[in-house]
DSSP file (Angstrom, degrees, kcal/mol; ACC not computed):
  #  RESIDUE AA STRUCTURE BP1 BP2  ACC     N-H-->O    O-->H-N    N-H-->O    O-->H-N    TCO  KAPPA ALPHA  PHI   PSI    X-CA   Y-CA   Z-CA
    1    1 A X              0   0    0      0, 0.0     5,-0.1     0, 0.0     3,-0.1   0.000 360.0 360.0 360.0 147.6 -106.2  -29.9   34.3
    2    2 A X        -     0   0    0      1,-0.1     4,-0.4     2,-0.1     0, 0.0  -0.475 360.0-138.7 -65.9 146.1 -107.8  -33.2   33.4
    3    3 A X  S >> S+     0   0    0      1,-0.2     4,-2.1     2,-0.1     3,-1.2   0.901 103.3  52.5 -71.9 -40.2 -105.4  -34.9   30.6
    4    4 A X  H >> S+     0   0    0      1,-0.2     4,-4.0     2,-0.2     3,-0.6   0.965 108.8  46.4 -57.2 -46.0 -108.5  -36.2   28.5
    5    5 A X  H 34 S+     0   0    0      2,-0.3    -1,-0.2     1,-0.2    -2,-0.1   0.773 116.7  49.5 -91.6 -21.9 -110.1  -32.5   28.4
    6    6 A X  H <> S+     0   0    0     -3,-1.2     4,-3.5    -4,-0.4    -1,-0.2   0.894 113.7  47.7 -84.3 -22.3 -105.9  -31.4   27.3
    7    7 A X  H <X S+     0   0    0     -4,-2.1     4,-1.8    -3,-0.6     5,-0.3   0.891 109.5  51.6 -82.1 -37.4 -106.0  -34.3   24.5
    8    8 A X  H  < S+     0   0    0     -4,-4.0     4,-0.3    -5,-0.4    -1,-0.2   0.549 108.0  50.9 -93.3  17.0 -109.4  -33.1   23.2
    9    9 A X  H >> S+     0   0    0     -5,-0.3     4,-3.0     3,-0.1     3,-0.7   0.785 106.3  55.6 -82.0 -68.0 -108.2  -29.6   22.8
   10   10 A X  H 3X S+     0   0    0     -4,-3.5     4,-0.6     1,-0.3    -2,-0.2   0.739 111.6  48.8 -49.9 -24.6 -105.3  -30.9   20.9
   11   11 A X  H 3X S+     0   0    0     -4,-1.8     4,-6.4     2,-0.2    -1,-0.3   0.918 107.1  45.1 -26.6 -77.6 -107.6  -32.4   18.8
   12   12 A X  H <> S+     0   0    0     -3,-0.7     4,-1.9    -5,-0.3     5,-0.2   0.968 117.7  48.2 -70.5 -46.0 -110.1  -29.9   17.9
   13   13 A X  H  X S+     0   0    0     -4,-3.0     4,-0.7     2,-0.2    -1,-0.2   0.751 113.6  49.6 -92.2   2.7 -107.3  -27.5   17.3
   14   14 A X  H  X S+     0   0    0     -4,-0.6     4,-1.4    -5,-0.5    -2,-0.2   0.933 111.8  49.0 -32.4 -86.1 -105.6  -30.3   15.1
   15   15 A X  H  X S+     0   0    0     -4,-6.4     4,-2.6     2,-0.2    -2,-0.2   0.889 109.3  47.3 -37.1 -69.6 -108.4  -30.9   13.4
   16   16 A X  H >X S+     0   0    0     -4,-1.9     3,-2.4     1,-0.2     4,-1.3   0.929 112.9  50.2 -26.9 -86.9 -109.3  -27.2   12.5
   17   17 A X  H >X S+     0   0    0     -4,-0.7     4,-2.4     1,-0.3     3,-0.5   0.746 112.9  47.6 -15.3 -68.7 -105.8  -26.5   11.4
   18   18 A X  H 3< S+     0   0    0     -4,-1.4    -1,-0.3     1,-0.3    -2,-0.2   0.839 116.0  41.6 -70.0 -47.2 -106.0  -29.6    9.3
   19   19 A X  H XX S+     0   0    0     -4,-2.6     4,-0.8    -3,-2.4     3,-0.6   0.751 109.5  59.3 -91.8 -13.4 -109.7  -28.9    7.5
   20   20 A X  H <X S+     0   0    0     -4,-1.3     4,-0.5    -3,-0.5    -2,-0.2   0.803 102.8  52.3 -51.8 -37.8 -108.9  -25.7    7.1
   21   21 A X  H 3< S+     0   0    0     -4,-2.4    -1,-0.3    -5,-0.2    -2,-0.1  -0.627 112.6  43.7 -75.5  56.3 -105.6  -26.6    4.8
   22   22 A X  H X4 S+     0   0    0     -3,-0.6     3,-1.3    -2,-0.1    -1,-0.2  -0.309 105.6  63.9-116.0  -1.4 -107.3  -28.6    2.6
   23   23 A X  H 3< S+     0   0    0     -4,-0.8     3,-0.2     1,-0.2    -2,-0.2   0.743 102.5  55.5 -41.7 -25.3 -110.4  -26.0    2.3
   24   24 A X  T >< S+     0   0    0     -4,-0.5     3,-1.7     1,-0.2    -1,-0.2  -0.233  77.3 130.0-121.5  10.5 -108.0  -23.9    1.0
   25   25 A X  T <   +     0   0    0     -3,-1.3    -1,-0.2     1,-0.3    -2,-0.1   0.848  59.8  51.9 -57.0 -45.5 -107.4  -26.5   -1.4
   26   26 A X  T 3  S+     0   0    0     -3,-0.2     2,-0.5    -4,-0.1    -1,-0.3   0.458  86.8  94.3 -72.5  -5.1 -107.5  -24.5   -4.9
   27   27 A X    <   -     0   0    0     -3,-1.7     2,-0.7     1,-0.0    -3,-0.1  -0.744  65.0-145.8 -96.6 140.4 -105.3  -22.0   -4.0
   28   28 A X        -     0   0    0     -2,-0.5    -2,-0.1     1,-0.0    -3,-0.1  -0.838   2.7-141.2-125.9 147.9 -101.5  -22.2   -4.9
   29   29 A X        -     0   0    0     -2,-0.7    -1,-0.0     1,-0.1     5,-0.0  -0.050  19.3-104.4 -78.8 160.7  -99.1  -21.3   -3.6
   30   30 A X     >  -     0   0    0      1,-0.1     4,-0.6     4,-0.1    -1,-0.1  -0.410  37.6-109.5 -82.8-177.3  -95.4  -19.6   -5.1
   31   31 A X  H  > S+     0   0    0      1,-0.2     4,-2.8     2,-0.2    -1,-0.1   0.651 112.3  64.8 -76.3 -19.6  -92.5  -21.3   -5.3
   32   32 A X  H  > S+     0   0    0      1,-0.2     4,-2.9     2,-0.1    -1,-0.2   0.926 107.2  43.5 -65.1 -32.2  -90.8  -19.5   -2.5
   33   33 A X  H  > S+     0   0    0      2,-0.2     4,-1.6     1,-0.1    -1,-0.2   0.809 108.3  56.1 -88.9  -3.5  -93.2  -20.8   -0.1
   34   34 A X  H >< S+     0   0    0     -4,-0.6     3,-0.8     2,-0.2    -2,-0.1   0.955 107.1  51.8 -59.1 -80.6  -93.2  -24.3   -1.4
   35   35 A X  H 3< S+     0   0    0     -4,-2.8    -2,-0.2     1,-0.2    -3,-0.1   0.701 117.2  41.0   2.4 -74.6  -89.5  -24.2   -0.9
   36   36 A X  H 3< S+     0   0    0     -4,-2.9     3,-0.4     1,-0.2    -1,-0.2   0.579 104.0  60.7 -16.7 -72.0  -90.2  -23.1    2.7
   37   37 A X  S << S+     0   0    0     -4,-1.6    -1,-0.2    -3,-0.8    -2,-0.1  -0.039  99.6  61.8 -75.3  16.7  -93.0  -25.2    3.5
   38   38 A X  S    S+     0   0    0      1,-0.1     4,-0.2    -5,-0.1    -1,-0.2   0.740  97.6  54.7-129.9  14.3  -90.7  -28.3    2.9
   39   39 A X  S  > S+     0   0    0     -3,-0.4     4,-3.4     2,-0.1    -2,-0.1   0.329  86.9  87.1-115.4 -11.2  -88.2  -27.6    5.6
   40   40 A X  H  > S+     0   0    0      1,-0.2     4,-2.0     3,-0.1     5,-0.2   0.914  78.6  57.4 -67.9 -34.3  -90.7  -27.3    8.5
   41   41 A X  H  > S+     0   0    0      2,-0.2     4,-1.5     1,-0.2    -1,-0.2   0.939 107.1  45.3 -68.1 -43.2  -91.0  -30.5    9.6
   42   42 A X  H  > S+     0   0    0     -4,-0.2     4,-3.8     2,-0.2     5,-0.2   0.915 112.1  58.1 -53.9 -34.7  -87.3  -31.1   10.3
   43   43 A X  H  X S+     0   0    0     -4,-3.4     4,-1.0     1,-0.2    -2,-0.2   0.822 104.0  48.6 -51.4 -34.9  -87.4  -27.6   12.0
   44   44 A X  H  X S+     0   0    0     -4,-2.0     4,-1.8     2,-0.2    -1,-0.2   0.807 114.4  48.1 -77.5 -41.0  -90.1  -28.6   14.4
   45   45 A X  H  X S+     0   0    0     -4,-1.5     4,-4.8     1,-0.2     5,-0.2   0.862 107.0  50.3 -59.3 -41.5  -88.2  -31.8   15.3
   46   46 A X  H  X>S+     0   0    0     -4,-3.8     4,-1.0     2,-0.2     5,-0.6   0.856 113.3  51.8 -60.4 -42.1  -84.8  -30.3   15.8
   47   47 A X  H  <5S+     0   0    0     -4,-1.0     4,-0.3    -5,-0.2    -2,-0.2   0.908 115.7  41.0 -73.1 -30.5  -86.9  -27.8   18.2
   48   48 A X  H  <5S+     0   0    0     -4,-1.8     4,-0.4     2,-0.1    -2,-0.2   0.973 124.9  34.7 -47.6 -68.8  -88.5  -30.8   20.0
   49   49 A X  H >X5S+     0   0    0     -4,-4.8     4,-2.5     1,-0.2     3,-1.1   0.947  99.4  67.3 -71.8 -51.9  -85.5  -32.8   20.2
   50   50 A X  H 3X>S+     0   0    0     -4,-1.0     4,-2.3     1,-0.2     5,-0.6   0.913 103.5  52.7 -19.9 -60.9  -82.1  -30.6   20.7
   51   51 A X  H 3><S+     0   0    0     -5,-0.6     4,-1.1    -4,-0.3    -1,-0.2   0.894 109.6  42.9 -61.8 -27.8  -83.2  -29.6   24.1
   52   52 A X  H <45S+     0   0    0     -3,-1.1    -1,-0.2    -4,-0.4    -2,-0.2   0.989 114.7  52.1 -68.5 -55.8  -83.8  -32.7   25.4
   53   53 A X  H ><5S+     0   0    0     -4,-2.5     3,-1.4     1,-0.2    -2,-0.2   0.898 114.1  42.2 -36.5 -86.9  -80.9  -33.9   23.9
   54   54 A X  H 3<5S+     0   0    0     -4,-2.3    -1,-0.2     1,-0.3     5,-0.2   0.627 114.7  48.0 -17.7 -55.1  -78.7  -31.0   25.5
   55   55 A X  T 3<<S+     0   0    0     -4,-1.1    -1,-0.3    -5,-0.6     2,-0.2   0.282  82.3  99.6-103.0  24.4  -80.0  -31.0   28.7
   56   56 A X  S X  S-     0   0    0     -3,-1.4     3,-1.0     1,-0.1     6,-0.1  -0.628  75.4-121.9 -95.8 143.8  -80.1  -34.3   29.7
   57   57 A X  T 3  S+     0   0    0     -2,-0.2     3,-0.1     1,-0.2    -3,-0.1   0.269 116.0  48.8 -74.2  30.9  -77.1  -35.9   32.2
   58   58 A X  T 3>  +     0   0    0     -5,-0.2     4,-1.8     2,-0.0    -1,-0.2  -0.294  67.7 126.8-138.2  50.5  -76.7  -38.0   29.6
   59   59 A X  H <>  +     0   0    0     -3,-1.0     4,-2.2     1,-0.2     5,-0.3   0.827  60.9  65.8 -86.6 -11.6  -76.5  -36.1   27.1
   60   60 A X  H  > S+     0   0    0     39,-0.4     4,-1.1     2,-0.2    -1,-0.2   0.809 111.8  50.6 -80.1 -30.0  -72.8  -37.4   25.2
   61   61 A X  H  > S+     0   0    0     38,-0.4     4,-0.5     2,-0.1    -1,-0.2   0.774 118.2  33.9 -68.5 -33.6  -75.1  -40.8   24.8
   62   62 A X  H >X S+     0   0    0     -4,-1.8     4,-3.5     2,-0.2     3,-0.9   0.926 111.4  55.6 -52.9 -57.3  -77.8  -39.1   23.4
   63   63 A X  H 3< S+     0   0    0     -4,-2.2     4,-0.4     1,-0.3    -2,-0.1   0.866 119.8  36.2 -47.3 -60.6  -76.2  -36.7   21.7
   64   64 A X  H 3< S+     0   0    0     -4,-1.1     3,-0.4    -5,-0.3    -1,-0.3   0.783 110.3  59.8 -71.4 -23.2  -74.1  -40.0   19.9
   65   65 A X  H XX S+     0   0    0     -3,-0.9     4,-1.2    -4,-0.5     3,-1.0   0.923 112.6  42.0-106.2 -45.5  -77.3  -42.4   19.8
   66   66 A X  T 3< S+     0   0    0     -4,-3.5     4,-0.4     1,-0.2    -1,-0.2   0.390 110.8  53.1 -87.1  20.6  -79.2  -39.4   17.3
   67   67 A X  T 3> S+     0   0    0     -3,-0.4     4,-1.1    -4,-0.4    -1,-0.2   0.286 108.6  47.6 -74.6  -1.8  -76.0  -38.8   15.4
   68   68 A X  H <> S+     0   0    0     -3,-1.0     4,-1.2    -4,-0.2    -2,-0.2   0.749 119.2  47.7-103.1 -40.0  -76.2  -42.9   14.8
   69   69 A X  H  X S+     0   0    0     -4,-1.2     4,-1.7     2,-0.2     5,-0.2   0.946 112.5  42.7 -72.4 -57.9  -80.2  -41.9   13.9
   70   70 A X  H  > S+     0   0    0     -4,-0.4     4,-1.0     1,-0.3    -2,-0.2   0.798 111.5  58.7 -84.2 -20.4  -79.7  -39.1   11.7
   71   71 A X  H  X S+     0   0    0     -4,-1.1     4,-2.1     1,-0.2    -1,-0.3   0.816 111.7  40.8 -58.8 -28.9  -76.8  -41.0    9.9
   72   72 A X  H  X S+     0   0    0     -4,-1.2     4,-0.6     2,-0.2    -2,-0.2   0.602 107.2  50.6-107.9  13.4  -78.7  -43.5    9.0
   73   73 A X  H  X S+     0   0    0     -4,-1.7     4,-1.8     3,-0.2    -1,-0.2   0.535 106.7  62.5 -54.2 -31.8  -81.5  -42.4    8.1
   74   74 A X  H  < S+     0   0    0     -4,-1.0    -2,-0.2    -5,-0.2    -3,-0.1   0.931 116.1  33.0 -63.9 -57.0  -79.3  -39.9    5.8
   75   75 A X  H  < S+     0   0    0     -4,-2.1    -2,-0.2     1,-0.2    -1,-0.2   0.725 128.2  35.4 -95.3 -10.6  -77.9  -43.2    3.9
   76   76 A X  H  < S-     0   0    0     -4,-0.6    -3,-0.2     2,-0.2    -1,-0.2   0.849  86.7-141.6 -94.5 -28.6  -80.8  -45.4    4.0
   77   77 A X     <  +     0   0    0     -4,-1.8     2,-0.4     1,-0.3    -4,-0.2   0.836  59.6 126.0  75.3  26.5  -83.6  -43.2    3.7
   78   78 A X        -     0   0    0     -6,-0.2     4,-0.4     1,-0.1    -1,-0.3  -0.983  46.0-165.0-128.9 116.1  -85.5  -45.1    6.1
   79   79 A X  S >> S+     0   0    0     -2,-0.4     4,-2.0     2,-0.1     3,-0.6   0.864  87.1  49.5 -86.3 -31.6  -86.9  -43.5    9.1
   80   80 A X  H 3> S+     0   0    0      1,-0.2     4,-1.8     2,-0.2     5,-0.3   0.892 108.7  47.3 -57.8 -46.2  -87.6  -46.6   10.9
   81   81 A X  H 34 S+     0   0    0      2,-0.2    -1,-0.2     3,-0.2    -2,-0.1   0.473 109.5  61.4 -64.8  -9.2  -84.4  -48.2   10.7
   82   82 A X  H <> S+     0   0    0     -3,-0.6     4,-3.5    -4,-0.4     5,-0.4   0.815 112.9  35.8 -62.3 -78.3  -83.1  -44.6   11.7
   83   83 A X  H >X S+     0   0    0     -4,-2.0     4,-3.0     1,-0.3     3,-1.5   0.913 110.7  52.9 -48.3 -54.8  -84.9  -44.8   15.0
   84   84 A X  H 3X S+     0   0    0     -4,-1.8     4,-3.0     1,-0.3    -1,-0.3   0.843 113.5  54.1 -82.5 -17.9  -84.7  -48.1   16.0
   85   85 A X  H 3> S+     0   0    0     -5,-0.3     4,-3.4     1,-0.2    -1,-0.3   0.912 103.7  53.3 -86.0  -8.4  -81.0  -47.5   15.4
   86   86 A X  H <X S+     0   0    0     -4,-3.5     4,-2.1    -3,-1.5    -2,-0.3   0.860 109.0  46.0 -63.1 -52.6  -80.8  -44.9   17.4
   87   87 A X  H  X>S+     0   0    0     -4,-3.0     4,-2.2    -5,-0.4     5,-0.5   0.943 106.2  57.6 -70.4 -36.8  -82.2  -46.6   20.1
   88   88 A X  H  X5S+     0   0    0     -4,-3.0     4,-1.9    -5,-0.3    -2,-0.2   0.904 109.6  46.1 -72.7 -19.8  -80.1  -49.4   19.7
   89   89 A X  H  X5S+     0   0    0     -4,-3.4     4,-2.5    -5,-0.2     3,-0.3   0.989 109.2  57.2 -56.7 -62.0  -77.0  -47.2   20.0
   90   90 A X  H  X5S+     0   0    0     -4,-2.1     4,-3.2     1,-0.2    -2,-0.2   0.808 116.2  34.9 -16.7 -65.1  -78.6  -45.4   23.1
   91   91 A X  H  X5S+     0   0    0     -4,-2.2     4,-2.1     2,-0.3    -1,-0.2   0.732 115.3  55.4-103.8 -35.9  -78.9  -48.7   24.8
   92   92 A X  H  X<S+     0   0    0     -4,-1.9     4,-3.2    -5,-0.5     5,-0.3   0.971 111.3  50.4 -26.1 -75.8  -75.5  -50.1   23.3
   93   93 A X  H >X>S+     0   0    0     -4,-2.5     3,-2.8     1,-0.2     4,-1.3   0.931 115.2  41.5 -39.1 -91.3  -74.0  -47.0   24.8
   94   94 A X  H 3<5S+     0   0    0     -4,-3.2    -1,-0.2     1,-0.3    -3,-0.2   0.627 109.8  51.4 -50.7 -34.1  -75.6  -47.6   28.1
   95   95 A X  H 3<5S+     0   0    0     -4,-2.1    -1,-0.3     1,-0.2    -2,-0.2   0.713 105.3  56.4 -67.7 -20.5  -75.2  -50.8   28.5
   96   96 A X  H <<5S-     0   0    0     -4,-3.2    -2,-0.3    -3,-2.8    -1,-0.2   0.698 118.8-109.5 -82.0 -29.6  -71.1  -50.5   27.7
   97   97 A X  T  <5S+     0   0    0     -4,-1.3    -3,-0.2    -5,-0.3     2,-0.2   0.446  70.8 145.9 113.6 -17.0  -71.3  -48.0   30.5
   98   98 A X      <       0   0    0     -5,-0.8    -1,-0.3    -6,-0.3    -2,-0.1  -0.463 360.0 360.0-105.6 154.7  -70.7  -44.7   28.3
   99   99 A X              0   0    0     -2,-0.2   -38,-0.4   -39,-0.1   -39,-0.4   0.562 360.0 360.0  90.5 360.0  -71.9  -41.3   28.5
């Protein structure tokens, strides 16, 4: 399949999704789904990443370079300064030879 034709599907159904939630603007929701709804976005990441993570031959460098992420992101609150430390353990790690 062409990649432009797969990127303007992800689009249009992007989009939809997107103008539908905020059509939908006046209605609210209870507190249980509030709750819910605030825990999806880590869920979707963990489902993205883990596997990757897991199933890589390098995964004890991974594995260590997004516990290095998610700690600091945990004390800084910074999601950029998370990644980029993440990477710079990743590449710490590799370069030391480990993993």
């Amino acid at each position: 399949m062409n990649p432009f034709l797969t990127m303007l599907g992800m689009w249009a159904v992007t989009l939809a999704s997107r103008y539908l939630g905020l059509s939908l603007g006046g209605v609210r929701l209870p507190p249980f789904w509030l709750a819910f709804l605030r825990f999806v976005p880590i869920s979707v990441f963990a489902a993205l990443v883990v596997p990757d993570i897991a199933s890589a031959p390098d995964a004890l460098r991974r594995a260590v370079a997004a516990l290095l992420c998610a700690l600091l992101i945990w004390r800084t609150r910074q999601l950029a300064l998370g990644i980029l430390g993440g990477f710079a353990g990743y590449w710490l790690l590799r370069w030391l030879g480990i993993g």
